[in-house]
Structures are given as C-alpha cells and as structure tokens.
SERO-4910 file (N, C-alpha, C, O; in steps of 0.05 Angstrom, whole numbers):
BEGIN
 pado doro    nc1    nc2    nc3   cac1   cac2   cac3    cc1    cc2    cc3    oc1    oc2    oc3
  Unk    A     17    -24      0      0      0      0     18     25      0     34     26     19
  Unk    A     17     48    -20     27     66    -25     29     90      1     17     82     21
  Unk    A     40    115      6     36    118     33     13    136     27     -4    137     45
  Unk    A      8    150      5    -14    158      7    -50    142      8    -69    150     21
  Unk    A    -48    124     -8    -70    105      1    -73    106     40    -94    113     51
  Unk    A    -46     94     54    -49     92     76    -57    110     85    -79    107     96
  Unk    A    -48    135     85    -70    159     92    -90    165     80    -99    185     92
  Unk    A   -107    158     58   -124    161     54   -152    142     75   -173    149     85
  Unk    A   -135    114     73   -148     98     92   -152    101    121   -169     90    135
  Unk    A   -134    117    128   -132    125    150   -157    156    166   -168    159    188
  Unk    A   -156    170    141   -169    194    141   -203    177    141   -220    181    159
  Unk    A   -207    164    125   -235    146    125   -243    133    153   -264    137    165
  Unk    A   -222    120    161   -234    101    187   -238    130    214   -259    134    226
  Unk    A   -217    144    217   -218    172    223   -243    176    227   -254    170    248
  Unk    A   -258    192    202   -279    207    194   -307    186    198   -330    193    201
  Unk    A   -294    159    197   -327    137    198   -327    131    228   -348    120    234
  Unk    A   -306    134    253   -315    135    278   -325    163    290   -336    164    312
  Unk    A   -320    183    278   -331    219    282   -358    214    286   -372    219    306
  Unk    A   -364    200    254   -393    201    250   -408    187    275   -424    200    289
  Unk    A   -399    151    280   -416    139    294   -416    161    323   -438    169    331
  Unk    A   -394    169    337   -406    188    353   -417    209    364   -420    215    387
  Unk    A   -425    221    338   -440    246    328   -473    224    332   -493    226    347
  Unk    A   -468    203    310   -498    193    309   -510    187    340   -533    189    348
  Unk    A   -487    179    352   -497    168    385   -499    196    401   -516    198    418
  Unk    A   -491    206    398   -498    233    419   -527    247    412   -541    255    431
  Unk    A   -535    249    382   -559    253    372   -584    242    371   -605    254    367
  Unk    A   -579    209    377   -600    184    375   -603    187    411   -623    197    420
  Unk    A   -587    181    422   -593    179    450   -603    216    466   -619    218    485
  Unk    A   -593    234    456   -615    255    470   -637    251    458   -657    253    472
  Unk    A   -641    242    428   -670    241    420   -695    215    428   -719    216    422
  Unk    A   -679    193    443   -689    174    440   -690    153    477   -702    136    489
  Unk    A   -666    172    480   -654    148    500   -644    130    497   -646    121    474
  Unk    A   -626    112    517   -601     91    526   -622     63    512   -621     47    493
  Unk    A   -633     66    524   -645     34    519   -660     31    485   -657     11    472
  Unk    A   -670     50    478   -682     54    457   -668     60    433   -680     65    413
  Unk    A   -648     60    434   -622     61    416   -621     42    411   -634     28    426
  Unk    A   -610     29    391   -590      9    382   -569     17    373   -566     41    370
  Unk    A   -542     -9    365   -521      4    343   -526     -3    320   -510      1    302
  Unk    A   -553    -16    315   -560    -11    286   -560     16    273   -548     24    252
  Unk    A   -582     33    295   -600     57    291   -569     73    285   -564     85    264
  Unk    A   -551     71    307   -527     88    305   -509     90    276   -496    109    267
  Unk    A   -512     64    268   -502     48    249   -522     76    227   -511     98    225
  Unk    A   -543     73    217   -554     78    205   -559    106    207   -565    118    186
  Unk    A   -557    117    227   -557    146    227   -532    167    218   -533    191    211
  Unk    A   -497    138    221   -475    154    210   -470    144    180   -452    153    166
  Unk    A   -494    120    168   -483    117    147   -461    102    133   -452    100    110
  Unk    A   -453     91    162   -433     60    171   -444     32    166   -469     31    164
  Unk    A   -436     18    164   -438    -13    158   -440    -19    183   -423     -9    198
  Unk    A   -458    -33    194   -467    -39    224   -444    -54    237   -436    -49    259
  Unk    A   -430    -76    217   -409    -83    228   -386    -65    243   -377    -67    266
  Unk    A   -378    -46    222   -367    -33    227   -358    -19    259   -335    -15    267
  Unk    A   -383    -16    270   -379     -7    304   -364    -22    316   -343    -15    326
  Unk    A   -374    -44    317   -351    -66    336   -319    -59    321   -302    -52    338
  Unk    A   -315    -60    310   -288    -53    301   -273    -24    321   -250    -18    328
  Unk    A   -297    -15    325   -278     10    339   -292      9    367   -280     17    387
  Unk    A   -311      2    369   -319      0    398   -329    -34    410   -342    -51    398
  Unk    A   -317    -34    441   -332    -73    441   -358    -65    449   -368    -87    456
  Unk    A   -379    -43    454   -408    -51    449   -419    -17    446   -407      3    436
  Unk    A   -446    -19    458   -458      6    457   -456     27    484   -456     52    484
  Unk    A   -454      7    506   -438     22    526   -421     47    526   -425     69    535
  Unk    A   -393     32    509   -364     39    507   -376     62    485   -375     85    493
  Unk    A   -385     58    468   -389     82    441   -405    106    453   -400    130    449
  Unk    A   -428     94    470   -440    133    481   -424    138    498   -412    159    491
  Unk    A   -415    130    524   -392    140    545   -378    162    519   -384    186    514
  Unk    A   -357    140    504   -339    163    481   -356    187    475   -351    209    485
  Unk    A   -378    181    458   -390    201    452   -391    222    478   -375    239    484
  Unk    A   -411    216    489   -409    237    512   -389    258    524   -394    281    531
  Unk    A   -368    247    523   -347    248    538   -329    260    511   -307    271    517
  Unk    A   -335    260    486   -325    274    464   -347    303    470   -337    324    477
  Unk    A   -371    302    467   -387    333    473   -372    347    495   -360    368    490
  Unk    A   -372    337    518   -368    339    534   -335    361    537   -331    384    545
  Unk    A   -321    345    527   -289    363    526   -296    377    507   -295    401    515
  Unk    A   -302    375    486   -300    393    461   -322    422    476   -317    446    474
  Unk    A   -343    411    489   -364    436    499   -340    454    523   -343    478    524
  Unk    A   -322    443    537   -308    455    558   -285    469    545   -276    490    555
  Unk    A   -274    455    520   -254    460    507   -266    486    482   -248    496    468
  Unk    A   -283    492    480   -298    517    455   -307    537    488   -310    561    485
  Unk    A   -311    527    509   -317    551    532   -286    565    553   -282    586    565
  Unk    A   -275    546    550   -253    548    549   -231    574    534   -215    590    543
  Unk    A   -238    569    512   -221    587    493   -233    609    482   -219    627    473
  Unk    A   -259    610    479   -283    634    471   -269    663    478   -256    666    499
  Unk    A   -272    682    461   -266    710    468   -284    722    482   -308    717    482
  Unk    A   -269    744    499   -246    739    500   -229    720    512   -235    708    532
  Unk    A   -208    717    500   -188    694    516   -178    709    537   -171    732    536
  Unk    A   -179    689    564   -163    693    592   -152    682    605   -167    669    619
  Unk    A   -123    677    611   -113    661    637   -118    672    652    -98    675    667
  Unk    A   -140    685    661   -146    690    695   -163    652    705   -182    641    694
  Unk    A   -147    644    725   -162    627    734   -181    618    743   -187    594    744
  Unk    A   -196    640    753   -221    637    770   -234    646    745   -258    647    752
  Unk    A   -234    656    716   -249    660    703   -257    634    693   -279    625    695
  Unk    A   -229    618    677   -230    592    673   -250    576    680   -268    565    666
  Unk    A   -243    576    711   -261    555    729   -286    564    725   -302    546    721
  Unk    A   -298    593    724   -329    591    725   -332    574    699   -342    552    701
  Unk    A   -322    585    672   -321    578    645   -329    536    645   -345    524    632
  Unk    A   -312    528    662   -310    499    660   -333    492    678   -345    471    673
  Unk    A   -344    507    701   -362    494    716   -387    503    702   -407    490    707
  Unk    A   -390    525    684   -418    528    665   -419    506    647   -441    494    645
  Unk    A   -399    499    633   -402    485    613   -405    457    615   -407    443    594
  Unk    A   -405    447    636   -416    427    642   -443    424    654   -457    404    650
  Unk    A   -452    449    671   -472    453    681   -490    458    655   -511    445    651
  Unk    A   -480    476    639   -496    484    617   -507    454    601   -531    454    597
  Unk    A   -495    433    593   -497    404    593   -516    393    600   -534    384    586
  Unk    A   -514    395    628   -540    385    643   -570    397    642   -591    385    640
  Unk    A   -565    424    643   -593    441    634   -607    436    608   -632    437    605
  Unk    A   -589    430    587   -595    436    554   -594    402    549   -610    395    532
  Unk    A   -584    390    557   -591    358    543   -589    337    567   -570    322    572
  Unk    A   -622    344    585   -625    321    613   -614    293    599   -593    280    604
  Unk    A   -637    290    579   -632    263    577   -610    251    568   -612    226    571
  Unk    A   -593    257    558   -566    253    540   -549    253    570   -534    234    570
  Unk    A   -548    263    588   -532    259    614   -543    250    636   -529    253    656
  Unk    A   -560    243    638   -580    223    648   -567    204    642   -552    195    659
  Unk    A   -569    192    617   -562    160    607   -530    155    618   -523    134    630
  Unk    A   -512    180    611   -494    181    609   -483    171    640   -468    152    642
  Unk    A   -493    187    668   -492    181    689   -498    156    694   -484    144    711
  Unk    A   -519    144    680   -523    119    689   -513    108    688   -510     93    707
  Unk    A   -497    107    662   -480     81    647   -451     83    668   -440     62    675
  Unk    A   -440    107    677   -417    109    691   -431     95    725   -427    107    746
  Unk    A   -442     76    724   -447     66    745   -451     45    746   -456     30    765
  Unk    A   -451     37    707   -451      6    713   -420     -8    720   -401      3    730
  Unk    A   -422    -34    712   -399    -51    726   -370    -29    711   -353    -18    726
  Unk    A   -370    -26    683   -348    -12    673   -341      6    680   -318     14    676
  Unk    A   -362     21    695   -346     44    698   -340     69    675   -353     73    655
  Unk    A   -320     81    683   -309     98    663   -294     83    639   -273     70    639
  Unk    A   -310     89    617   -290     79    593   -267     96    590   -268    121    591
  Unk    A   -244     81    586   -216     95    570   -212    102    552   -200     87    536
  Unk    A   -217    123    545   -216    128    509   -198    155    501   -191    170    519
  Unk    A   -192    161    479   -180    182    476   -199    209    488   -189    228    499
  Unk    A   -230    206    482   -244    233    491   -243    234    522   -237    256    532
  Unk    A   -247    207    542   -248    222    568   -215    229    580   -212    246    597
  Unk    A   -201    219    572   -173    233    577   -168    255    562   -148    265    571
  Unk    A   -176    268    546   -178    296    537   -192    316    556   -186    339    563
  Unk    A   -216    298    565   -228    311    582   -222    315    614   -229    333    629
  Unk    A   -204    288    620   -192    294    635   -175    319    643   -176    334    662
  Unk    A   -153    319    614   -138    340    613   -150    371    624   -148    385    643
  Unk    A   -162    371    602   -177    406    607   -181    409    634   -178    431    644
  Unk    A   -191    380    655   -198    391    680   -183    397    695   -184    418    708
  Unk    A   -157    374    696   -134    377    707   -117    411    707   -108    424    726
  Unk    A   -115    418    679    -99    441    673   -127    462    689   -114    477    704
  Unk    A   -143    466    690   -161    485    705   -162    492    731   -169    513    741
  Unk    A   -153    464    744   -153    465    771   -126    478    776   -120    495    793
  Unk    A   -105    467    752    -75    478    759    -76    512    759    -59    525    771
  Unk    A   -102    526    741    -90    544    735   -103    568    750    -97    591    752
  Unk    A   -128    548    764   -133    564    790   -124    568    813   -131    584    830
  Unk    A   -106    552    814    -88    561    836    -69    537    846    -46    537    857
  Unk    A    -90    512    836    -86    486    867    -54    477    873    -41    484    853
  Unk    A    -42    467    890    -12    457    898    -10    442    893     11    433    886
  Unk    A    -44    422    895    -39    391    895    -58    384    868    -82    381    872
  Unk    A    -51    382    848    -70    380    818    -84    348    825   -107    341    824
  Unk    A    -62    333    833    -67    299    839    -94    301    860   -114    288    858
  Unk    A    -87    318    878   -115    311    896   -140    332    888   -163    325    890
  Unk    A   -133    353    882   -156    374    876   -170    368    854   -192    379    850
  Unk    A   -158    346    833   -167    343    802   -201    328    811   -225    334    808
  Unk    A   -184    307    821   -214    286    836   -238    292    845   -260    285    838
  Unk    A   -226    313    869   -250    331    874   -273    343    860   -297    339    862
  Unk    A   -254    369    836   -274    374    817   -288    357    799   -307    365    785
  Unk    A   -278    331    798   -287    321    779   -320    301    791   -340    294    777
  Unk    A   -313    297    820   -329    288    833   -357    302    844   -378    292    850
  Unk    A   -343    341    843   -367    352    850   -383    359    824   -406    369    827
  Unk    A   -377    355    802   -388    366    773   -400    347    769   -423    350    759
  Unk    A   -388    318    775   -414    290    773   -435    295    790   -457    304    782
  Unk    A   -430    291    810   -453    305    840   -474    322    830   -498    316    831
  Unk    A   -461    347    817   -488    372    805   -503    362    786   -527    365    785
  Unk    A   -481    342    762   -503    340    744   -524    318    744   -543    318    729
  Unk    A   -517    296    767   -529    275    770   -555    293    788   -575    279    791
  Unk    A   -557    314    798   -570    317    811   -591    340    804   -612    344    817
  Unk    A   -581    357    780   -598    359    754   -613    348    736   -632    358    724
  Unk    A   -603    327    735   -616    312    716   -637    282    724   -647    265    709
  Unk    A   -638    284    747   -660    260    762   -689    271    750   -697    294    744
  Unk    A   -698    252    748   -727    254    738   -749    267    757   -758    253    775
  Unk    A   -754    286    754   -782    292    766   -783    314    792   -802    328    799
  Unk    A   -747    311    806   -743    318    822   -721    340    825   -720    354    845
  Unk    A   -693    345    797   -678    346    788   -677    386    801   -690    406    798
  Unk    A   -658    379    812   -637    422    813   -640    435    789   -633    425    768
  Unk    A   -654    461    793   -649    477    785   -625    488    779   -614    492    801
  Unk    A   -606    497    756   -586    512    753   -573    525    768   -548    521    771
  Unk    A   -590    549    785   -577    573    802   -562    559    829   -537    558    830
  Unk    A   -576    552    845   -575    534    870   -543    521    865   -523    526    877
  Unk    A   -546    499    837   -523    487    845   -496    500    839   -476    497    852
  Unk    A   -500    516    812   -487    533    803   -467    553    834   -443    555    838
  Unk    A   -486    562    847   -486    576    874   -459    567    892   -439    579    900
  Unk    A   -474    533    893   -454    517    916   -429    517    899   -412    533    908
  Unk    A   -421    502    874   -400    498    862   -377    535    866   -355    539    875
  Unk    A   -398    553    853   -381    577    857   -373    590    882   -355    606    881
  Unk    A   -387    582    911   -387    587    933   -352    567    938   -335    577    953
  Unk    A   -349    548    928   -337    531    943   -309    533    930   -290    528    943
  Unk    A   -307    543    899   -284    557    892   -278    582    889   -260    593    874
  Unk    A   -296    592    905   -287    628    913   -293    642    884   -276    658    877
  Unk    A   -315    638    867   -311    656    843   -342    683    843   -358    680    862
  Unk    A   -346    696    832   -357    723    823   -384    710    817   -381    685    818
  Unk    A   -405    716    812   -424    702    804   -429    708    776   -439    695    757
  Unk    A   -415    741    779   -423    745    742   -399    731    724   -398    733    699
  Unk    A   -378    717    740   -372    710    720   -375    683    695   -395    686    681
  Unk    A   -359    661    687   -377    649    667   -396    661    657   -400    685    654
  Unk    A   -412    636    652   -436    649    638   -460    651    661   -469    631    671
  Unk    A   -470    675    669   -495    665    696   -519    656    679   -522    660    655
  Unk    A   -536    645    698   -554    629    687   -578    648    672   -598    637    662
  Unk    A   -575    678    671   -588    690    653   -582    713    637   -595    732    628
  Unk    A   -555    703    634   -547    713    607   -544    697    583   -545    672    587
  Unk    A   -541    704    556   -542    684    536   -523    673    537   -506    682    552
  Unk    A   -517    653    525   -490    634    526   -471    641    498   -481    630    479
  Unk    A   -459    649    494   -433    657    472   -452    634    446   -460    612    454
  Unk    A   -456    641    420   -469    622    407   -490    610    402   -496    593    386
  Unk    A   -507    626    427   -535    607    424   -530    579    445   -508    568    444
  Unk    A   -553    569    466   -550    551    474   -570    524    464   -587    526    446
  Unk    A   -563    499    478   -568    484    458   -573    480    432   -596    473    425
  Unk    A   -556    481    420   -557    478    386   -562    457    388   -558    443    408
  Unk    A   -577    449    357   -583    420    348   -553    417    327   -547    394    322
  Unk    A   -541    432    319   -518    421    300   -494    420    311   -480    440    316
  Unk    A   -486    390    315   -465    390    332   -442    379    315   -426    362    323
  Unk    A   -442    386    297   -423    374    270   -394    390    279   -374    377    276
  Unk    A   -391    414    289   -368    432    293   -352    413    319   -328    414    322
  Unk    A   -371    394    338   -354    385    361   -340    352    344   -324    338    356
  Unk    A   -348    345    318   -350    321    303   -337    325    279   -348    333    259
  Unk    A   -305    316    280   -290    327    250   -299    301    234   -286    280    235
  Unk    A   -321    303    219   -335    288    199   -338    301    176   -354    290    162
  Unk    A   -321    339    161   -327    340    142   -311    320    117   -299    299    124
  Unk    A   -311    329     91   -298    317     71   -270    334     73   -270    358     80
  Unk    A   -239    316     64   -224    329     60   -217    332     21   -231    326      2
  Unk    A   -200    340     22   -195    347     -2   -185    319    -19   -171    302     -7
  Unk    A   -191    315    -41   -183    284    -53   -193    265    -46   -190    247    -64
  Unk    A   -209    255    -17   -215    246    -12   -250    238    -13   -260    254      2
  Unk    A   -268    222    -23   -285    213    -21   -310    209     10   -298    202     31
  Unk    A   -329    211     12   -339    215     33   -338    180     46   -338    161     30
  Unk    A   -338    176     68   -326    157     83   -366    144     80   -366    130     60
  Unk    A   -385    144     88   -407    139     85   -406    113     46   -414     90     40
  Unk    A   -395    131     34   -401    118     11   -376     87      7   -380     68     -8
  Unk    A   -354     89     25   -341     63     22   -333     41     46   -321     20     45
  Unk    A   -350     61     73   -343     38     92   -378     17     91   -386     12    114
  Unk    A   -389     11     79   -410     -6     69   -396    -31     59   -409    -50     49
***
C-alpha cells in the first residue's frame, strides 16, 4: 500500500468513527439509552453496522466516548471563547458552566450518560475522556491548586454530583442553587462564566453538533459513508 493510500485509509476510518459518535450523541438525546441500538447508530452515521464493533466492544463503550467527546469539546470551545483569559477563577467559572450548561440543555443525553458510569465498567478509556480529563486537570492547575493529583478528583467528583443531581427525573436542581454551591466553594464572582441569565456565547443548545465532530470531507478524498458499506 502506497503511503498515500495509507493515509487516505486512514483519514476514512478517522472520519467513519466521528460520525458513529455524532450519530450516538444525537440518537440517544432524541431517543434514550435503551431505545437506541447500534444498528440505529449504524444507520444514522451511514456506517456498515459491522463496522462499530471494530472501533468499539459494544454500545456502552461508544455513548460514554461520545459523551465524553461533547463533553471536552463543549469545555474546550468555553474554554477558549473570546475573550481569551488566563485568569483562573475566570476559567473555572467557564468549565463549571459548561458542564452545568450540559446538564440544563440535554437532561436526557446525561442522564443515560450518568447511568451508564455506574454500571460494572465504569469509566471507559478512550482518547475523549482523557482529553477531558486533561482540560480539568490544567483548570484546577490554573486556578491556583498545589496539589493538581488531589484537587483534580475533587472537581471532577463535585461536577458529577451537580449533574447527577440535575438531571433526576421529576425531582432534578435547578441551575442557580447548584451553580451557587460549586461557585461558593471555589471562591468565584457570580457574574462570571456564563450566569444562568445571560445568553451563552453562540446560542445555547444547538441541534448542530457537527463543529464538536470532524466528519467534514477532506480534499481528494471521497466521503467515508459511501465506502465503509
């Protein structure tokens, strides 16, 4: 195989796992965990059903990724939004909206998502939740903390806490309240991030989430839909 073939093949399998978790982040806010399949997923990116198992061992492992791809990419575009700031405590509101913002704008998509991080697996390993790891880690560093190893956990444990507790059925937090505790407990401004009644940079919940999903066409290359069949 020529080296450009190999990159061409490469850019395909690439662009045909983008899709399946674009299709799973979309099928499951619209549908829910159980009411999914990886057919439907299959069929919504335009993949060969086989195909999924190749990159993921079930449906579990593929929405966690997914999720957990929205997820960094939503912290990582709130994150960097203009203006840009290394002030730290701006950061931190920035990272605790954007997850909170998550929870407000797509219950059910983090709903499922919480669930599934409670079954036997646990946290899947994937390139998206260690990305997402990252962003949190460097936030906590850049707010101040000494100890990144112990403070990382923390945040990461109280942002599960809020959103699991957002997103319960019937009974679920209001925004401000938890928003409140989280900012109370790392010393930040209330106006800063985004408060819960101002608009969000962009419009909040968008239905087109193609910008967090590098699934366009590249140049020379053929659309991945028409040859992974």
């Amino acid at each position: 195989m020529s080296p450009r073939s190999a990159s061409v093949n490469e850019e395909l399998r690439r662009r045909s796992r983008e899709r399946l978790l674009q299709a799973a982040v979309e099928l499951v806010s619209e549908r829910g965990y159980e009411a999914t399949t990886l057919g439907d997923i299959a069929d919504r990116a335009g993949s060969a059903r086989g195909l999924v198992s190749y990159y993921f061992p079930g449906k579990r492992q593929l929405v966690q990724s997914a999720v957990h791809r929205l997820m960094h990419r939503t912290l990582e575009e709130a994150l960097e939004r203009e203006p840009r700031t290394e002030d730290g405590r701006e950061r931190m509101a920035r990272a605790i909206d954007a997850i909170l913002g998550l929870a407000r704008d797509r219950p059910v998509l983090m709903r499922q998502h919480m669930a599934g991080l409670l079954q036997a697996e646990g946290f899947v390993r994937c390139p998206e939740q260690r990305r997402l790891a990252e962003l949190l880690r460097d936030t906590v560093a850049r707010h101040g903390s000494c100890d990144v190893d112990t403070d990382y956990p923390v945040l990461r444990s109280l942002l599960m806490g809020s959103v699991y507790a957002m997103v319960l059925p019937d009974v679920g937090m209001p925004l401000p309240p938890v928003r409140a505790e989280l900012f109370t407990r790392y010393r930040l401004g209330w106006g800063q991030g985004v408060p819960p009644d101002a608009a969000a940079p962009g419009g909040t919940c968008e239905t087109d989430l193609s910008r967090f999903f590098a699934t366009g066409s590249s140049a020379g290359i053929q659309p991945a839909g028409d040859q992974s069949k």
